[in-house]
N, C-alpha and C positions, 0 to 999 in steps of 0.2 A: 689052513693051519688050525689046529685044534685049541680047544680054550685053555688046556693045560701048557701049549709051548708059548699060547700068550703071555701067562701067569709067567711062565720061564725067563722068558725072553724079558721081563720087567725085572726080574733078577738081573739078569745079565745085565740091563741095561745102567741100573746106578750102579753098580759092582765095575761097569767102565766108567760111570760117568768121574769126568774132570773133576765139576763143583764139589760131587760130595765126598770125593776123594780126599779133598784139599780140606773139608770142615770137618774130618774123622779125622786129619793128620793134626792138624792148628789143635783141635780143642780137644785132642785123646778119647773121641768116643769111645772107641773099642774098646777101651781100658774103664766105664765107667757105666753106670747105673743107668738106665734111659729108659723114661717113659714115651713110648711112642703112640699119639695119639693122632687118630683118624689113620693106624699103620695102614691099611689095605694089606695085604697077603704076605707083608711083613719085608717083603724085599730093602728097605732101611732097618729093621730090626735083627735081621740077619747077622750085619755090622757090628749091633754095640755091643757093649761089655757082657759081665758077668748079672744074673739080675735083673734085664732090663724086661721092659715088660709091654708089650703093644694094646692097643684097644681099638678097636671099628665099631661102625652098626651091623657089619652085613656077617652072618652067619656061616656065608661060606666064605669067605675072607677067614673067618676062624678058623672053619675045618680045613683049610687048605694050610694057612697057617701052621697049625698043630701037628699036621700031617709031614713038615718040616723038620719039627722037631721047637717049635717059637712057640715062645709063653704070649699066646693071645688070648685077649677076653671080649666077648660081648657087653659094651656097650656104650653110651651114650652121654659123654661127660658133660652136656650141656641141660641133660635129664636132671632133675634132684634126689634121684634114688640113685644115681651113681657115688660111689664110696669106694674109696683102697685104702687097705692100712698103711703100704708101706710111701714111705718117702724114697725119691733119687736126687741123683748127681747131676742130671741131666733133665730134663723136658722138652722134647722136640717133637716139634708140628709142624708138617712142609704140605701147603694146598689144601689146607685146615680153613685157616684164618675166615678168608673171604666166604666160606659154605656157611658161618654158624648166625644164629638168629641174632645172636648178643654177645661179640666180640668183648664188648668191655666188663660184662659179667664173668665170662672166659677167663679172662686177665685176672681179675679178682679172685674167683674160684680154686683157681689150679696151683696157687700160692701154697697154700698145707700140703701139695706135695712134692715138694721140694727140700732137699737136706740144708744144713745152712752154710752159706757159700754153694748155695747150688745155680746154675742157669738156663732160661729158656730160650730155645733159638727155635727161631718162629718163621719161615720159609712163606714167603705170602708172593703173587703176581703181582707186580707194579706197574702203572700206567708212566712210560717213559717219559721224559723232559723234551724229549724232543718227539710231540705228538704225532707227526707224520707218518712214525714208523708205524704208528697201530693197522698201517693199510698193506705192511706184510704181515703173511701168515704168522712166520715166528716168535713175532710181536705182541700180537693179538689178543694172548693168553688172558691178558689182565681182564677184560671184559667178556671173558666165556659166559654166554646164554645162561649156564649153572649158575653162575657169584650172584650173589645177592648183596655185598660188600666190597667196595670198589674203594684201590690207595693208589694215590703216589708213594714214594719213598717218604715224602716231607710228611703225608699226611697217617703213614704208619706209623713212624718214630714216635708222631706226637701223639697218634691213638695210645702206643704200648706206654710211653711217659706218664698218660692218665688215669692210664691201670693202675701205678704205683710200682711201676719198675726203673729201674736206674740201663739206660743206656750203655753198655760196652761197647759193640761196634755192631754197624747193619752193613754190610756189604754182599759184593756177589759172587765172589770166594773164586773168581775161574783163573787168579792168580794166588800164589801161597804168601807173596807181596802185595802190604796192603798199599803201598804206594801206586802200583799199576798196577792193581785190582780199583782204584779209584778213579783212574782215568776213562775207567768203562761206564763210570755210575750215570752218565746224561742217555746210555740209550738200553740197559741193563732189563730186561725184563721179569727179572725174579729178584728180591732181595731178601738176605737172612736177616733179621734182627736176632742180636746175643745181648741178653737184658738181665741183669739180677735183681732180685728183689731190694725196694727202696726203705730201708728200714724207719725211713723221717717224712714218708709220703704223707698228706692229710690233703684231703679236697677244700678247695676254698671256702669261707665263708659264706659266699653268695648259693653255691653248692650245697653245703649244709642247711641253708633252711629252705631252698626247693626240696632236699630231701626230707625238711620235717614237714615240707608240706603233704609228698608223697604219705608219710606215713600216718597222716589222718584219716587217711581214707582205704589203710586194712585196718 
């Protein structure tokens, strides 16, 4: 199979898949603004609205991108030369999370680009509740050789709470019921977090002065 029906075929593949089916119908992707970051060859981008806008590091993630007809750009949101003017409706990361150096600078950062009432839904691998599964393949995901950044579900929420985001809901979308979409949450291996920003976040005091300690020494 050539590299091109690979590329395809990853189209094809969330274009079937259930989950994301089910989180384009619940939160109106298609209908809304979406920054898609770490897109890879844009096969989620595809999806969203009007507007929306992808970004990777890899060059030809772009050119194959563009070559779609997808607004993709080089580069690197965790760089400090990365800058966009525009704000969205939307900010979505799926298989993001767990790659980046500084998760919780991440969460701080990407705040200016967002519209107000906007939301990020943050696609991260989770390390099940019920640990034995990690010894099937399907499982597994959470601890790929790649991650550098390892969650349960509890210990995601509480990362993204520390950012200074307000909780809407973290599920795993493979029902359109979140009732029984939560009955699946003890062996779940991917969860979405959908978080808006917390307009009354402030880090604790004890927080604030390791931070003034940090800043004695740039």
């Amino acid at each position: 199979m050539s590299k091109n029906q690979n590329i395809e075929n990853r189209f094809k593949d969330v274009a079937e898949s259930r989950t994301f089916n089910n989180i384009l119908k619940i939160l109106d992707l298609d209908k809304k603004s979406v920054l898609d970051l770490g897109c890879s060859y844009g096969e989620f981008l595809v999806h969203f609205g009007i507007g929306s806008v992808g970004v990777t590091i890899s060059k030809d993630e772009v050119e194959y991108g563009k070559g779609r007809g997808l607004d993709i750009i080089y580069g690197n949101i965790e760089s400090d030369d990365f800058l966009l003017e525009e704000k969205f409706d939307t900010i979505f990361a799926n298989n993001l999370f767990e790659h980046l150096y500084s998760p919780h600078h991440f969460l701080c950062k990407i705040k200016k680009y967002l519209k107000p009432g906007g939301v990020l839904i943050l696609g991260v691998p989770c390390i099940p509740k019920i640990v034995f599964l990690l010894n099937v393949n399907k499982f597994s995901g959470s601890l790929a050789s790649a991650h550098i950044n390892f969650f349960t579900k509890d210990t995601l929420v509480k990362t993204v709470e520390k950012g200074g985001w307000h909780m809407m809901m973290t599920r795993g979308f493979y029902f359109i019921d979140r009732f029984f979409d939560r009955l699946l949450n003890p062996i779940y291996p991917h969860f979405y977090v959908v978080a808006s920003i917390d307009p009354d976040f402030k880090y604790s005091e004890k927080r604030l002065k390791e931070l003034a300690g940090y800043n004695d020494f740039t």
